[in-house]
C-alpha positions as CSV (number, residue, x, y, z in Angstrom):
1,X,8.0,-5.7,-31.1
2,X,8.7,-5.3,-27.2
3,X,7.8,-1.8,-25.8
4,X,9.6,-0.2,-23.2
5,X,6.9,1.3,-21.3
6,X,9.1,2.9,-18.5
7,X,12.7,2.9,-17.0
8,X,12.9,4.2,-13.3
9,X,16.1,4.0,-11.2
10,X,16.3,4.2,-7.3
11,X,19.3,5.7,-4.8
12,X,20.4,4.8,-1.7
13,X,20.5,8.3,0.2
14,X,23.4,8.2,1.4
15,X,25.8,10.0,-0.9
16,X,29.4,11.1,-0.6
17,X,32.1,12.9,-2.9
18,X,34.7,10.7,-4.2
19,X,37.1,12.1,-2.3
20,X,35.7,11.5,1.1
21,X,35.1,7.4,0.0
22,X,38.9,7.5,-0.6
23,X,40.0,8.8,3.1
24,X,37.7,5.9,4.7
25,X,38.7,3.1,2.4
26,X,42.0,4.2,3.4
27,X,41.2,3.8,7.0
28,X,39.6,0.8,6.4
29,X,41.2,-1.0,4.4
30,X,45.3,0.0,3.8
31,X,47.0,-1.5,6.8
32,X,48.6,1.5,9.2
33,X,51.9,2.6,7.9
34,X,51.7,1.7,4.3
35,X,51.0,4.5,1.6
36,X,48.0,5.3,-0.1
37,X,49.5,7.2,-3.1
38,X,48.2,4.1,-5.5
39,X,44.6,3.9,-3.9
40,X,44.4,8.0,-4.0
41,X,45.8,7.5,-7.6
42,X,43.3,4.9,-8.8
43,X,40.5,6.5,-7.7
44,X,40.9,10.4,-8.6
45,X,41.1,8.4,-12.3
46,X,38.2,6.6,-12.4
47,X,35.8,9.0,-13.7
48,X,33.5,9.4,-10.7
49,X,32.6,12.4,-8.5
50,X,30.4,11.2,-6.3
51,X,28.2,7.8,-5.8
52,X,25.4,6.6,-3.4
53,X,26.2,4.0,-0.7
54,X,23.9,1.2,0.8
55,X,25.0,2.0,4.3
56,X,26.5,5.4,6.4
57,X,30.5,5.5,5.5
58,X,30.9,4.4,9.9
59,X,28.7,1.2,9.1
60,X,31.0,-0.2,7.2
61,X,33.9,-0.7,9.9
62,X,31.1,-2.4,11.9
63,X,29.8,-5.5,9.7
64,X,31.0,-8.6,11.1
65,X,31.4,-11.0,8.3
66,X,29.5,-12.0,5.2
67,X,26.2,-12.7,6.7
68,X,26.1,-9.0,8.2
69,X,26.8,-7.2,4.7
70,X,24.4,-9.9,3.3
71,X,21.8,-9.3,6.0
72,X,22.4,-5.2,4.8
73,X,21.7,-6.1,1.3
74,X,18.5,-8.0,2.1
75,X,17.2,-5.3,4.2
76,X,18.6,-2.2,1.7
77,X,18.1,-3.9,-1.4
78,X,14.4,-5.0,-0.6
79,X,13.6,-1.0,-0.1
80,X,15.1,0.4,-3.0
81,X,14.1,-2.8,-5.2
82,X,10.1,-1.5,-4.2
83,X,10.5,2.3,-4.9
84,X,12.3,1.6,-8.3
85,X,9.4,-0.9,-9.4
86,X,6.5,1.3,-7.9
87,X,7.7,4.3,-9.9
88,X,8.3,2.5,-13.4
89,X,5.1,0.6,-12.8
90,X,3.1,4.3,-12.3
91,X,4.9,5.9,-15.2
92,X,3.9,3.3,-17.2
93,X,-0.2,3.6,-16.0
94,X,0.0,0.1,-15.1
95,X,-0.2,-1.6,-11.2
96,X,1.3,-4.4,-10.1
97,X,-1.8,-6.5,-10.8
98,X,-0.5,-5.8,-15.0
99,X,2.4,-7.9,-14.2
100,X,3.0,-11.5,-15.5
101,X,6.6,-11.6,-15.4
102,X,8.9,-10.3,-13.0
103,X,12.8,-11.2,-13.6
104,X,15.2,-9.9,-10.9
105,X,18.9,-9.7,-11.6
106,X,22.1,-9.1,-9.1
107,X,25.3,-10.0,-8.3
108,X,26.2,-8.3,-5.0
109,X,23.8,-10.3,-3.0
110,X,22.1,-13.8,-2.3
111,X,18.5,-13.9,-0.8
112,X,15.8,-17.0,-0.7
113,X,13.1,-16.3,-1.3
114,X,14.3,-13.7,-3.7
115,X,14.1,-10.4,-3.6
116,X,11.1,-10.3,-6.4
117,X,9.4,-12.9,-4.1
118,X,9.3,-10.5,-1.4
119,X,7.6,-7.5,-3.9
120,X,5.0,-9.5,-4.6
121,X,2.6,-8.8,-1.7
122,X,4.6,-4.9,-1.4
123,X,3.5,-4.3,-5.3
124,X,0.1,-6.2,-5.1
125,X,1.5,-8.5,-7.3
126,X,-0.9,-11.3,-8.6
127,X,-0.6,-15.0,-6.7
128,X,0.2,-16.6,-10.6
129,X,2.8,-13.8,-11.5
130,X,5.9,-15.4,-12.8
131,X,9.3,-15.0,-11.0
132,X,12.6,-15.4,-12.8
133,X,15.4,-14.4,-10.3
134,X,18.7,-14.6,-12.0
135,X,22.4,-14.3,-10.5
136,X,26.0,-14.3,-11.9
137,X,25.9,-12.2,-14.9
138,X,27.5,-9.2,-13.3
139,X,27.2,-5.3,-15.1
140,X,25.8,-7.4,-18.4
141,X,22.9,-8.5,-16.6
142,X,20.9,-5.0,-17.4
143,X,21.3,-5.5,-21.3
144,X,20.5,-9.3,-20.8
145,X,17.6,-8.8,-18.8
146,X,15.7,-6.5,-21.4
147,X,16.8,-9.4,-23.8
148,X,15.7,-11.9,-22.2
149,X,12.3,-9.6,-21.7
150,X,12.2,-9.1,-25.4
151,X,12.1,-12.9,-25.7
152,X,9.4,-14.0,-23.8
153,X,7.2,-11.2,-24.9
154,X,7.6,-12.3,-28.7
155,X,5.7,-15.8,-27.2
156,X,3.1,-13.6,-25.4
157,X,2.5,-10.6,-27.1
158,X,-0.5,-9.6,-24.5
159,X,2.0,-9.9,-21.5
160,X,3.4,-7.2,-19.0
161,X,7.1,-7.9,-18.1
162,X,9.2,-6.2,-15.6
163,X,13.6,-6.3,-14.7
164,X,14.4,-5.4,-11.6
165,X,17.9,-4.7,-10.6
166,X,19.9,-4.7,-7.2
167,X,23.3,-3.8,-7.1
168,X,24.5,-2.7,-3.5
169,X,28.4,-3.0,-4.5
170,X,29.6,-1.3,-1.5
171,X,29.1,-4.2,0.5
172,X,31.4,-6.8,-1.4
173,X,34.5,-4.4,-0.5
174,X,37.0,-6.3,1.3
175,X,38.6,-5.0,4.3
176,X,42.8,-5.5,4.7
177,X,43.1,-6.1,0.5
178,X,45.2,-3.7,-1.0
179,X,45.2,-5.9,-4.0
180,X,45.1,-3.4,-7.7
181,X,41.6,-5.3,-8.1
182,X,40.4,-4.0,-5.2
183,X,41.7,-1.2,-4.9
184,X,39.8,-0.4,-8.5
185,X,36.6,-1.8,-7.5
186,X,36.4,0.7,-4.1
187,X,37.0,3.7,-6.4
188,X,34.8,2.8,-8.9
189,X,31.5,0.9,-8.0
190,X,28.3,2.3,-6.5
191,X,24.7,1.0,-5.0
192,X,21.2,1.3,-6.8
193,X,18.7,-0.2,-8.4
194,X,16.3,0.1,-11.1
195,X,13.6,-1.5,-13.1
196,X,11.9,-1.6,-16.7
197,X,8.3,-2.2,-17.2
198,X,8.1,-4.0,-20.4
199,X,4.9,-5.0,-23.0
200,X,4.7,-7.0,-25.8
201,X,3.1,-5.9,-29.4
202,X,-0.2,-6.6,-28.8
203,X,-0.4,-4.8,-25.1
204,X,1.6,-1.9,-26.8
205,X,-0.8,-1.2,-29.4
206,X,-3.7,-1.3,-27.0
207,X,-2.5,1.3,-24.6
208,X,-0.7,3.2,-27.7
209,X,2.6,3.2,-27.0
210,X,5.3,5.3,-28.9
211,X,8.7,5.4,-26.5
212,X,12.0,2.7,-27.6
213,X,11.2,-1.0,-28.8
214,X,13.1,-4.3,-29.0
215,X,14.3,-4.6,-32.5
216,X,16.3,-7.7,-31.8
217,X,19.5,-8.8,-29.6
218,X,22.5,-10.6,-30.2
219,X,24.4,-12.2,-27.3
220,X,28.3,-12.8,-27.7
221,X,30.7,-14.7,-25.3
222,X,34.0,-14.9,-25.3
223,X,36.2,-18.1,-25.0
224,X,38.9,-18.5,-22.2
225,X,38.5,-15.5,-20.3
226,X,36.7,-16.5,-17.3
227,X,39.3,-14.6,-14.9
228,X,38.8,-11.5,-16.5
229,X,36.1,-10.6,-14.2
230,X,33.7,-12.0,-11.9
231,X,33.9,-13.2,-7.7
232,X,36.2,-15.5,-5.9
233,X,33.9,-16.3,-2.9
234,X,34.8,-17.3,0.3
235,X,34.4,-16.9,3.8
236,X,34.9,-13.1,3.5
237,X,32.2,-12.8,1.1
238,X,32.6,-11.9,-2.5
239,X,36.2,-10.8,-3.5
240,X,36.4,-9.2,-7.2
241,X,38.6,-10.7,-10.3
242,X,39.4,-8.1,-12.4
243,X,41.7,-8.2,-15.2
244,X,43.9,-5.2,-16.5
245,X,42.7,-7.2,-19.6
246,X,39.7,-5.8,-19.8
247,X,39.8,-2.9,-22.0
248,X,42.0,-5.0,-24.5
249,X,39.1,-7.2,-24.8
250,X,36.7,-4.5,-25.8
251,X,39.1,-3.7,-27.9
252,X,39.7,-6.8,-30.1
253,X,36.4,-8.1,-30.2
254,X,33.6,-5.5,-29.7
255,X,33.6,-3.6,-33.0
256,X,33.8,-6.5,-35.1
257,X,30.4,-7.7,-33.3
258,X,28.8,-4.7,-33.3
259,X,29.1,-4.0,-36.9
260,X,28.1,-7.8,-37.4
261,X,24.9,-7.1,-36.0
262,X,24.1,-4.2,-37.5
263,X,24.6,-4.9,-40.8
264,X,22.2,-7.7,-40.4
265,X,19.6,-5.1,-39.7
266,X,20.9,-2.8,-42.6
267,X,22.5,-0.8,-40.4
268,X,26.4,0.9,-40.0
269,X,27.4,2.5,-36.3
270,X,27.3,6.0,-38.1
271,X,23.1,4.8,-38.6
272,X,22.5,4.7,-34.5
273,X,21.0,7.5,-33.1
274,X,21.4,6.8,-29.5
275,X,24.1,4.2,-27.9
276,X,22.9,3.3,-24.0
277,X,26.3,1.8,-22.7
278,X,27.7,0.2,-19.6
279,X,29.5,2.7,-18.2
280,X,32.6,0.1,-17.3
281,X,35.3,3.1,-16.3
282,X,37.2,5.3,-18.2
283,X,39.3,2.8,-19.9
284,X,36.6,0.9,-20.8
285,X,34.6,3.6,-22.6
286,X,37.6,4.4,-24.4
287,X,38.1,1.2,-25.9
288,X,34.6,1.0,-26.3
289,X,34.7,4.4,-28.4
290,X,38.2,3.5,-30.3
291,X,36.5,0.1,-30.9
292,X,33.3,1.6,-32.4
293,X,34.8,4.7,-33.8
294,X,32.2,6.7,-32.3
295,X,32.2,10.0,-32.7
296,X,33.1,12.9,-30.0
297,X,29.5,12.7,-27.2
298,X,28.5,9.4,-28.9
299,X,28.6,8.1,-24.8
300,X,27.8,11.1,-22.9
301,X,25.1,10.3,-20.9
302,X,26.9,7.0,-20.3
303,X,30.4,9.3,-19.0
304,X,27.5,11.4,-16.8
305,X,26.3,8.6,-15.1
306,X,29.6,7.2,-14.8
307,X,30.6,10.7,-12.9
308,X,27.6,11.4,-11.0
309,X,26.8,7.5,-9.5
310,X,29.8,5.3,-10.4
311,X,28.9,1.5,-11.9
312,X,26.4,0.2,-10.7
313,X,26.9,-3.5,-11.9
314,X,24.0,-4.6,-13.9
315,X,21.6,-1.4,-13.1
316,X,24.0,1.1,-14.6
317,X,22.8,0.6,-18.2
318,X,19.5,1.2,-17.0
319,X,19.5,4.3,-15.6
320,X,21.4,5.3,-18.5
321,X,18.8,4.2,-20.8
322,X,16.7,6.3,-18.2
323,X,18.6,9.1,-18.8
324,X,19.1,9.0,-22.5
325,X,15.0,8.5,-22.8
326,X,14.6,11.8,-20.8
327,X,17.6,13.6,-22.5
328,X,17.6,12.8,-26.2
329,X,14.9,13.4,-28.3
330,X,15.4,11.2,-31.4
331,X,13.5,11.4,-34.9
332,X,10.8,8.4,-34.7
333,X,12.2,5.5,-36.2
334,X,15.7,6.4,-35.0
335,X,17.8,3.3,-34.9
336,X,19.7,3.1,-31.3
337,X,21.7,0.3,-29.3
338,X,22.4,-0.9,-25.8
339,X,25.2,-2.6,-24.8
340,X,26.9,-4.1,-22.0
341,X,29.6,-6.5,-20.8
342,X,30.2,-8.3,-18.0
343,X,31.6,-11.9,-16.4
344,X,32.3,-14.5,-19.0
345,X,33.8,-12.3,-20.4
346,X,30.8,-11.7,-22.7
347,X,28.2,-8.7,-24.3
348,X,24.7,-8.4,-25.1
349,X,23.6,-5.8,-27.8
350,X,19.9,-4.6,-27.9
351,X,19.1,-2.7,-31.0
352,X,16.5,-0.3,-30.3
353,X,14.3,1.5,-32.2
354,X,12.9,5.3,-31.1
């Protein structure tokens, strides 16, 4: 099986109470004259108390453009990409000279070379390491990362594999759209990063190993809903699509496929010991707990992040499967699973074992 060796997550330190992101998005953003009840309204409910920002709240006003807020998440991103590899590499007792694969996922951000490109002389990287950089699958892209992980480390058991993450969301938010989409997306989406350091059997037995492995992963997409979420990009940058349909889609299809999976394992939702979700927003987790039947704290950690950094895309999972490694103390052998969904509309389950 694939070992997870270490999770590590990294913040922007610039951090603000909800409350204060609200007034400047509304000085940003709501034209002069026009009320601000629905923005105030949309993001007191979103779940969030405080989150961490790529930039100073003034900054903001300032960037000229998409190339200036893509310059920002070049130069932020690069930064926090380093400190969130460095420290899963040293909790893991490995260097960046372990490292064979490196795959770096984002959506709030282009960059060639890629941002993993420009780690590997930062992290002492080796000259052969391979480089998968990987954009477009949005907040499922932490779930499909250690996936993907999982399947090249079943074709080279011996390997070292890391994900790296970037989200710096704050910097797709588009000035004079007072749109219900954006509007959401202001309230509700925060910057970070973070990275996992993953092994495959063979290197796991050799340094003895005993924290979460890859059982197995199922991937699901779903047909005809590519404007439930994603970017329309233009010469403003990245401008958000998302659906009030989201949570209805949760809804219909997510239980059904969860249970599929695990009974192929021999397993029932009341079985899992841990569940390391996407914290989407409140109306999300609740169709994701209605869907699952989960009972009351099944997502806690996941409502906990959601409160204390927002959604951070595709590295939110992670620092909730972060959290939930530090927090929860599972019998070994505990079944768990990590989820997440994102543009397609689609979800990737990873069914862990503790």
């Amino acid at each position: 099986m694939t070992h997870i060796a270490a999770v590590r997550g990294a913040l922007p330190p610039h951090v603000y109470a909800q409350r204060d992101i609200t007034a400047w998005f509304g000085e940003l953003c709501v034209p002069a004259g026009e009320s601000r009840a629905l923005l105030e309204r949309l993001h007191a409910s979103s779940g969030v108390r405080t989150r961490h920002l790529a930039l100073p709240l003034e900054r903001y006003g300032t960037l000229d453009g998409f190339g200036a807020a893509n310059d920002a998440f070049i130069d932020v991103g690069v930064g926090l990409a380093e400190t969130a590899v460095r420290d899963a590499l040293e909790a893991s007792g490995l260097t960046g000279s372990d490292v064979d694969l490196v795959m770096s996922v984002s959506v709030t951000g282009v960059a060639t070379p890629s941002i993993d490109a420009r780690l590997v002389t930062r992290l002492g990287l080796r000259p052969d390491v391979k480089r998968v950089p990987v954009f477009g699958l949005g907040c499922v892209a932490g779930a499909a990362g250690i996936a993907r992980l999982h399947d090249y480390l079943l074709g080279h058991p011996d390997d070292v594999a890391v994900l790296l993450s970037v989200e710096l969301c704050s910097l797709t938010v588009q000035r004079d759209d007072t749109s219900g989409a954006n509007l959401v997306a202001s309230g509700l989406f925060g910057d970070g990063a973070a990275a996992v350091v993953a092994v495959g059997a063979a290197r796991a037995q050799e340094m003895g190993l005993d924290g979460p492995e890859v059982v197995a992963t199922r991937s699901r997409f779903y047909p005809d809903t590519e404007r439930v979420m994603g970017w329309d990009v233009g010469g403003t940058g990245f401008k958000i699509v998302l659906a009030r349909s989201v949570a209805d889609v949760v809804r219909e299809h997510l239980g059904a496929d969860v249970r599929a999976f695990l009974e192929d394992y021999e397993l029932k939702t009341a079985d899992i010991a841990c569940w390391v979700a996407h914290p989407g927003g409140p109306k999300v987790l609740t169709a994701m707990q209605d869907a699952l039947e989960l009972t009351d704290g099944a997502l806690d950690v996941t409502w906990r992040s959601l409160a204390a950094i927002g959604n951070l895309s595709s590295a939110s999972v992670l620092h909730v499967l972060r959290d939930t490694i530090a927090e929860q103390r599972p019998v070994p052998g505990a079944p768990g699973l990590l989820l997440a969904l994102g543009p397609g509309f689609c979800a990737e389950l990873v069914l862990l074992r503790w």
